[in-house]
C-alpha positions in Angstrom: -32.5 11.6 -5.3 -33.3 7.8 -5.9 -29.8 6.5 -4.9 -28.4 7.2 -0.9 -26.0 9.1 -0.8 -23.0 9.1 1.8 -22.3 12.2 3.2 -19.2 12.8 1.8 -20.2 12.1 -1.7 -23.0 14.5 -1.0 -20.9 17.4 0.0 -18.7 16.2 -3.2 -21.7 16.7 -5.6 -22.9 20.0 -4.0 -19.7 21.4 -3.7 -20.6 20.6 -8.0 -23.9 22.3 -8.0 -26.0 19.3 -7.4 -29.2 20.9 -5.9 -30.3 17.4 -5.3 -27.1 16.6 -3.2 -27.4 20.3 -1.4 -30.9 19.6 -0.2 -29.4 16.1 1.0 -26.8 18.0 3.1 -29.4 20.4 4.2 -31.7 17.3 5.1 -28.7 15.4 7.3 -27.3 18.6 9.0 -30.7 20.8 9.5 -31.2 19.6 13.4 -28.1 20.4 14.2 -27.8 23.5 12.5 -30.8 24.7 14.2 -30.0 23.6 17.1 -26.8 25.7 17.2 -28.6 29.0 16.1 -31.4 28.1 19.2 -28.0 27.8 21.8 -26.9 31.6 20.9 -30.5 33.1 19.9 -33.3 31.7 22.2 -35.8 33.4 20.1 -37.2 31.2 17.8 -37.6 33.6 15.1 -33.6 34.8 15.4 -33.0 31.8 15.2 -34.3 30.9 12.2 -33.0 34.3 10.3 -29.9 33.5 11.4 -29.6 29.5 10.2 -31.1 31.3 6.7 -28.7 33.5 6.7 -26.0 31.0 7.4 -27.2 28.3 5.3 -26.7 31.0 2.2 -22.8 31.5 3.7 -22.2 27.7 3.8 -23.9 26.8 0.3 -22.4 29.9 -1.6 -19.2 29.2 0.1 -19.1 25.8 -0.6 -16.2 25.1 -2.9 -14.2 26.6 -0.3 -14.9 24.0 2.1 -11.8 21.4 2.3 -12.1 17.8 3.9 -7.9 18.1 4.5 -8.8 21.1 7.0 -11.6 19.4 9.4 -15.0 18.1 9.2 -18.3 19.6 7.3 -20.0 19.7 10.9 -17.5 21.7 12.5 -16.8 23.9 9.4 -20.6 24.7 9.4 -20.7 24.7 12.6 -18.1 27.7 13.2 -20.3 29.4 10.2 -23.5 29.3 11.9 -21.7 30.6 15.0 -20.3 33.6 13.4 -23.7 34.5 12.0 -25.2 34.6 15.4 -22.4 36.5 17.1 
């Protein structure tokens, strides 16, 4: 992806199927995401199946995210949170 993208424009094009603009959210939200599954699953390898398993729930769930309702953060973050419950 030559052009930087905002993050709101990214989640717009992903939300579109953009594989480009889903590895762009992926790239500005890993960290954190991982940092979340680490918090409930001090395992290192938990943690990991459980961000995979999450980051298939946010990106196949995608469309149903809505800007009007909260933030991408906290909508992924309550996602992520859920898987490791």
């Amino acid at each position: 992806m030559g052009v930087s993208l905002s993050e709101n424009e990214a989640i717009s094009m992903a939300k579109g199927g953009d594989y480009g603009a889903q590895r762009h959210v992926y790239d500005l939200y890993r960290t954190k995401w991982f940092m979340i599954c680490l918090r409930y699953l001090p395992n290192r390898d938990d943690a990991q199946d459980a961000l995979q398993n999450g980051l298939v729930q946010i990106f196949s769930n995608l469309q149903n995210f809505s800007p009007e309702l909260g933030d991408f953060g906290g909508w992924t973050s309550r996602i992520l949170t859920n898987e490791c419950l």
